[in-house]
Structures are given as structure tokens and as C-alpha cells.
N, C-alpha and C positions, 0 to 999 in steps of 0.2 A: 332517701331511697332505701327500701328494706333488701340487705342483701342478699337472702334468699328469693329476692326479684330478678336479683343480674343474671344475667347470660354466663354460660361455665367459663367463657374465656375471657372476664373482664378484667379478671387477675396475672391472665401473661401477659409474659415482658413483650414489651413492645419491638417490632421487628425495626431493623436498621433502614430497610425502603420503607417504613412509614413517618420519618422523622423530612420535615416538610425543606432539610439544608440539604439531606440527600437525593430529595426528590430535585432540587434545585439546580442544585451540583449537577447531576446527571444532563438534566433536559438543558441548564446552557450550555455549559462546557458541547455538547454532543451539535446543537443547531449552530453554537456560531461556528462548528470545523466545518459543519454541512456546508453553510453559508459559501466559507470562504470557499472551499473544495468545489462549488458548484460555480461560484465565481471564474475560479480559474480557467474551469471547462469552457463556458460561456467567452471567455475572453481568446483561448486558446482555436475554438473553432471558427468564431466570427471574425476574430483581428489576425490570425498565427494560418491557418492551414485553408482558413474562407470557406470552409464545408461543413455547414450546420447539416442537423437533420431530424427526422422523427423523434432520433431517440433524446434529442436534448430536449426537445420540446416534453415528451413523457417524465422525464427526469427530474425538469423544475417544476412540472405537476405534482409530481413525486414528494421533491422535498416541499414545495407550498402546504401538502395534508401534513407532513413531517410534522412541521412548524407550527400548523397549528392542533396536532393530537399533543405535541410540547406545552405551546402553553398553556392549551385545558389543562394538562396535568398540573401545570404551575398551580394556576387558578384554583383549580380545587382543592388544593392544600386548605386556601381560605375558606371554604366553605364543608370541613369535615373529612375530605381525604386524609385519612391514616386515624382519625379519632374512628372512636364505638357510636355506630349511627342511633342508639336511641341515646346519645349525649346531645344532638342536633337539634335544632327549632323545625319544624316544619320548612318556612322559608330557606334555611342551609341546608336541608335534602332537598328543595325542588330544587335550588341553584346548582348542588352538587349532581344532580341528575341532569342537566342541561350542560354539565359539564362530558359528566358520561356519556352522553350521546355524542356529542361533537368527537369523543377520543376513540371510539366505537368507529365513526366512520372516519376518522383519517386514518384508520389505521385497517382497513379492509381495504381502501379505496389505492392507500400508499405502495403497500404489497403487491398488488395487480400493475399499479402503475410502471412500478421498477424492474419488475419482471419483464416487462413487454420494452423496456428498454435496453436494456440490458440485451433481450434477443433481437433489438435494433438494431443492435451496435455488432453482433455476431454477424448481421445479413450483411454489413457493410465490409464484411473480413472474407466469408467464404465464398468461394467460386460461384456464382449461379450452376443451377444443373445438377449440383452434385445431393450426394443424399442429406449429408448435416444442411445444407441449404437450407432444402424439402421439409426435412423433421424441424428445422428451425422457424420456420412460417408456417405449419401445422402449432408447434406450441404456442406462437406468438399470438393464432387467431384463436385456444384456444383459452388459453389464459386470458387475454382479452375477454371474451365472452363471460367469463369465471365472475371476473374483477368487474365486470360491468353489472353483473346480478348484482353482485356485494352490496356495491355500492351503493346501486337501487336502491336495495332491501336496506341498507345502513342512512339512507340520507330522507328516505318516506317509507320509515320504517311502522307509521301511524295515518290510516288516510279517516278522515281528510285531512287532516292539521299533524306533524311531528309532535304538538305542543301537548299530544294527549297522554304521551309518555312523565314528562316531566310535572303534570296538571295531577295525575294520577287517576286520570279517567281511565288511559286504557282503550278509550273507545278507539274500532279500527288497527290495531296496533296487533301484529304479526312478527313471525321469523322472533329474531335476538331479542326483540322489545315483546315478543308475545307476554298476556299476562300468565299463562301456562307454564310453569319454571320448566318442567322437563321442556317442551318443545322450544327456550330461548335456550337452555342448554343443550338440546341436540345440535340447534343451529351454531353455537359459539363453536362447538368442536368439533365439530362436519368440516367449518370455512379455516379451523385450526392446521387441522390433519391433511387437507388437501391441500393448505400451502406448504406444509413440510415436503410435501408430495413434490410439489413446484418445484420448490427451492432446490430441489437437491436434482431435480431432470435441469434445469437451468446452470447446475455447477456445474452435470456431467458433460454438456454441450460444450461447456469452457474448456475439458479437459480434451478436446480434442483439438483445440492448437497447443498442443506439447507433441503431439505428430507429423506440424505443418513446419515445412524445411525457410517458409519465405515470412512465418509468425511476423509480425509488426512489432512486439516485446521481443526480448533476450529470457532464457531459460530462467537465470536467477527472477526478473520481476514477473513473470504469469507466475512461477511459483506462489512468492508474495501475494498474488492478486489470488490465486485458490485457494491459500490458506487463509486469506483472509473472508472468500465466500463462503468456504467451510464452517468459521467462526461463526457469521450468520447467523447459517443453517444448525448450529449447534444451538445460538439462543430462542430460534423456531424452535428446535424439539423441547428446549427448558418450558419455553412457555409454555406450549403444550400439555407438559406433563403438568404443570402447575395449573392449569387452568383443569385440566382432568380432577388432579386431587379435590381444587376449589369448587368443582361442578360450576364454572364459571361463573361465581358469586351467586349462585341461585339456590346451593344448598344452606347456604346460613342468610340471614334477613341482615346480617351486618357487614354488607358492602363494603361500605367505607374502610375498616377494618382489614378486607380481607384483599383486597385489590391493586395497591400498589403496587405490590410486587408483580403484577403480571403487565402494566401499566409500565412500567421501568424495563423491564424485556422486553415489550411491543416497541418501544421508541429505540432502546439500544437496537434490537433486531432489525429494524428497517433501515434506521441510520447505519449502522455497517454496507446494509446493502446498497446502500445510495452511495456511499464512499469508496466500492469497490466500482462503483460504474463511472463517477468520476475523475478519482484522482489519473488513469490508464490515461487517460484522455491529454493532461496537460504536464504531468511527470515528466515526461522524455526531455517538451522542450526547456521547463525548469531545471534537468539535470544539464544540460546543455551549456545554459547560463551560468550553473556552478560551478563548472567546470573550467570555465572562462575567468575565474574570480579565483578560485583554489587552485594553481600550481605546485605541480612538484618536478624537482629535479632528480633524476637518478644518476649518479656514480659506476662506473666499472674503473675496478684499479686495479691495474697491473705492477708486477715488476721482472726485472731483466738482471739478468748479476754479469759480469765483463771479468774474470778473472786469467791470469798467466796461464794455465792449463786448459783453457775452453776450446783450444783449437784455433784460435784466434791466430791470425798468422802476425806476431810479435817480435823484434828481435831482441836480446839480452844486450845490458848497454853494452857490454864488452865487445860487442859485436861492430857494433857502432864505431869504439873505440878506437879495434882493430883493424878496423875498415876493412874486413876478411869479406870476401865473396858469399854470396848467395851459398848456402847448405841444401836447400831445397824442403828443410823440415820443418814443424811447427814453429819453430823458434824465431825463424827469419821473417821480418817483417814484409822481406819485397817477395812474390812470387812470380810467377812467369807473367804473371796479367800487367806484374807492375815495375816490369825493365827499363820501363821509359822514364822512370824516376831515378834512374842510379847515376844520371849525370850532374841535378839537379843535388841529392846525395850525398856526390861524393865532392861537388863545392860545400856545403855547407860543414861536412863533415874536416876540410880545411883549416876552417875557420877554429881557433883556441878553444872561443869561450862552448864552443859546442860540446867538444871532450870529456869536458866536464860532466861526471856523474850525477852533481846534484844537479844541473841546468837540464842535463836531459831529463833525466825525472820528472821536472817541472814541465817540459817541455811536450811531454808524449805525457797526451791521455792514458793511454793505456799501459801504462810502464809496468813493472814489478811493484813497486813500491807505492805508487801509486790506485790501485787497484778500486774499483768503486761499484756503486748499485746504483742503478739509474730506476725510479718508478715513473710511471707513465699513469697518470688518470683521465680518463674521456669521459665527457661529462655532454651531457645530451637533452637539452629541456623537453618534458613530457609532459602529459595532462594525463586526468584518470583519465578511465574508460567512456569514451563517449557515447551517450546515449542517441542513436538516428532520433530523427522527429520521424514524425509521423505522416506517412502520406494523407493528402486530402479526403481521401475514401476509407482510410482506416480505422478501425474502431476504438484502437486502443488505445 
């Protein structure tokens, strides 16, 4: 090939989402946490709380396009994603096109889906009646509607046959797939821009149980859960912006090339947002469980000190010795409360071996010479902070 043939950019370095481990890495690692996170939901509503509802059913719709705009992306590794498309046979651009079109629509159809789930799971939180209700089944019906064109226009995107996209007839073929670059590019970032739109009217409805006194979360996890719809909505605007610079692969003829990278943010982007509708859902009653297995013990320890000066009503052995009457002062072990012991007293104090200095010492805790600290520790078994389950009507 004469090099004054190549394209300007056949000599830059290759980007890091075009290398077909990265693409790898990404798409399983990310479907099998979907997988299990959706698992858990699935298991948590129908066996744990027995209150399935709309929004699960939207949700494994959700991640089913997930999974498979994933393994399109896998697949086309094989067939030219991340290589320079006039490197390709004819045959590994039509395959690679048939792969684009399947990643195209589960990724129009995914976004619409999780959305309207997501504000399924708000209806099942707030009060009927009230205004977020209201706003929240206006957005629900119309993002629905949104997500319902989309996917139209993404799944017969070519009448009569889709097949005329990838044949490279063209015949029939509108919107994203038009043979008109501008008009598939207006379309890619029309459906781009008004889901940033979405995403971020969909956070702010969230943000409104950080006001609710009877939330079904605790302050620390909604946090966690908006920073992480935030996150998202953050790699909505990346792709975005990247699909703006890209002119959604329609300003240059080398697709393959130019596209993973937006390919790799459409499946991270959507996967966050399926992870933030799931995991709410079966969290509490796995923290519960852990909580049950991880014990801790906490300590409080005290101490007390008993010393001849405390006020301690103590007598001096001498006293003892002397067998001298009550003083009435600190010193004197017996005070008025304890007369009834001077009978008892003053037999023992009879007795020899009592006399003695070093037996009494031994004898009274509390002597002179004796003198001691006593610690006390209360020990009290606890568990962390337990997480409530979840009422059967709740969303989260």
C-alpha cells in the first residue's frame, strides 16, 4: 500500500479502549456484577419482602439490552473493532456492522428502560397525591414514550428489512442508520443530549428523599446511592462530549477506529445506572446478615481508688487496739448508722490474736497499709449498626 494512500491518522498510537483485553475486561467484569446485583434483587423481592413489581420487570429488560450491547462489543473485537476499517475484508465490515447495529439498539432501548424504572421504584416510596408523586408519573410516561421511539427507530431502523444497513444498500434506512451522515449524526446527539437531560431530572427526584423524615435508606447509604447516580450521569456527559468531537463516527469513514471509546462509556454508563437501581433494593437485608456473622464487643473501664484519706469512715489500728470509743470523725470506722456492731466489736476485739497489728492489716480491706484500686470493666456484646429491611412497598 502506497503510503501517501493511508488516511492522516494511521500512524497514531493506538488508544487504550481499542485494545480488544480492555474492551474485555470492561464488558465482563461490569455484566457479571450486573448479573449477580440483579440476582440479588430478583431474589430479595420474590423470596425476602414477596413484592415484586413493574420496576423489576423494567430492570431485567434493562440489563437483558445491557448484556447484549456487551457482547456485541465483545464480538466485534473479532471482526475489526479498534483496527483502521480499510484494514478489513468486506465480510468483517458487514459482520462488524451487524454488530453496530445490535450495540446501537441495546443501548437506546437500555437508557429508556432503567429510567422508567428507577421512577418505578420512586412511585412505590412517595405518598400518592403529592407533587413529586405527580412529577414522577409525568416523567415516567414521558420518558417512556422517548425510549419507545428509540427503540423503534433503533430496532427497524431499515424498512422493509434492518438487513439493508449492514448489505449496504441503505434501502429504506432512516434516523441513526440514514445513508445522510449529517441526518444519523443529528440523530445520535439529539437521543445523546436528551438523555443527559433525563438522567440528571431522574437524579434530582432522588434527591428529594434526603428531606423525607420516614426515607426507607439511612442518610450515609442514599448518599452512596446519588453519588453513585451522579457518577452515571457524569459518563452521560463524557460520552456526549465524545460522540460530539466524533460526530458520532460519521465524520471520518473509519469507524472501527474511532468508536470504542464511546462503545465502552455507553455500557459503563448504563451499567452504573442499573447498579444504582438494584443493589438499594437487596443491601439492607445482606447488611443484616452481616451483621449477624461480624460481632464486636465494646469495653467501658473504669476505675475507683479506696484510699485512708477519702472520707471513708475507717478506724486507725490503734483505735481498735485501744478499744477507745467512737470520735465521731473520719477516722472511726463505726458511725452512728453502725452502733449495732460494737457488741459484736468489742468480743472480737477480746480475742489476742485480733490486737495484733499485722492480723488486723490482713484482716480489714481497707486498712492503712493496705490500701488498694479496684477497676471495674462492663463489657456488653453489640453488633454494628443495623441496617432495617425493607418494607414490602418500598423501593429501596
Amino acid at each position: 500500500m502506497d503510503p501517501s494512500s493511508l488516511p492522516p491518522n494511521f500512524y497514531d498510537e493506538k488508544p487504550q479502549a481499542n485494545y480488544q483485553s480492555t474492551i474485555y475486561g470492561v464488558c465482563f467484569t461490569l455484566v457479571v456484577l450486573l448479573w449477580v446485583t440483579t440476582s440479588l434483587r430478583l431474589w430479595t423481592r420474590f423470596r425476602i419482602v414477596k413484592s415484586p413489581g413493574l420496576d423489576d420487570l423494567f430492570v431485567v429488560l434493562a440489563v437483558i439490552h445491557v448484556s447484549m450491547g456487551a457482547i456485541a462489543t465483545c464480538v466485534a473485537t473479532n471482526f475489526g473493532l479498534g483496527q483502521h476499517i480499510y484494514l478489513l475484508t468486506p465480510q468483517q465490515i458487514r459482520s462488524f456492522l451487524i454488530c453496530f447495529y445490535l450495540i446501537g439498539v441495546s443501548y437506546v432501548s437500555s437508557t429508556a428502560l432503567i429510567k422508567v424504572s428507577l421512577l418505578c421504584q420512586y412511585l412505590r416510596i412517595y405518598e400518592p397525591g403529592t407533587h413529586t408523586y405527580r412529577f414522577t408519573q409525568f416523567m415516567a410516561v414521558v420518558i417512556g414514550l422517548w425510549g419507545f421511539a428509540f427503540a423503534f427507530m433503533g430496532w427497524f431502523g431499515c424498512f422493509p428489512s434492518p438487513a439493508s444497513f449492514w448489505n449496504g444498500t441503505s434501502k429504506g434506512c432512516y434516523a441513526s442508520f440514514s445513508p445522510d451522515p449529517h441526518v444519523a449524526v443529528k440523530t445520535i446527539e439529539g437521543h445523546s443530549g436528551v438523555n443527559v437531560v433525563f438522567d440528571f431530572i431522574v437524579l434530582a427526584i432522588a434527591f428529594r428523599l434526603l428531606f423525607m423524615k420516614d426515607a426507607p435508606v439511612n442518610g450515609k447509604g442514599l448518599m452512596a446511592l446519588l453519588c453513585m447516580g451522579a457518577v452515571s450521569c457524569s459518563f452521560g456527559v463524557w460520552r456526549l462530549a465524545d460522540v460530539v468531537v466524533a460526530q458520532a463516527g460519521k465524520s471520518s469513514t473509519d469507524i472501527t477506529w474511532a468508536e470504542p471509546t464511546v462503545f465502552l462509556l455507553s455500557i459503563v454508563e448504563v451499567c452504573i445506572a442499573c447498579l444504582v437501581a438494584t443493589i438499594p433494593c437487596f443491601w439492607p437485608i445482606i447488611r443484616v446478615g452481616l451483621d449477624k456473622i461480624f460481632v464486636m464487643y465494646e469495653f467501658n473501664v473504669s476505675s475507683e481508688s479506696r484510699y485512708h484519706d477519702d472520707h471513708v469512715e475507717l478506724a486507725p489500728t490503734t483505735s481498735w487496739e485501744a478499744g477507745t470509743k467512737p470520735t465521731g470523725g473520719k477516722e472511726d470506722v463505726r458511725s452512728l448508722e453502725s452502733m449495732s456492731g460494737d457488741t459484736e466489736l468489742s468480743k472480737a476485739s477480746n480475742l489476742p490474736h485480733y490486737r495484733n497489728d499485722y492480723i488486723q492489716n490482713h484482716v480489714d480491706p481497707f486498712g492503712e497499709e493496705f490500701q488498694t484500686e479496684a477497676t471495674v470493666q462492663v463489657g456488653r456484646q453489640t453488633s454494628k449498626k443495623k441496617g432495617r429491611a425493607l418494607p414490602a412497598d418500598s423501593a429501596f
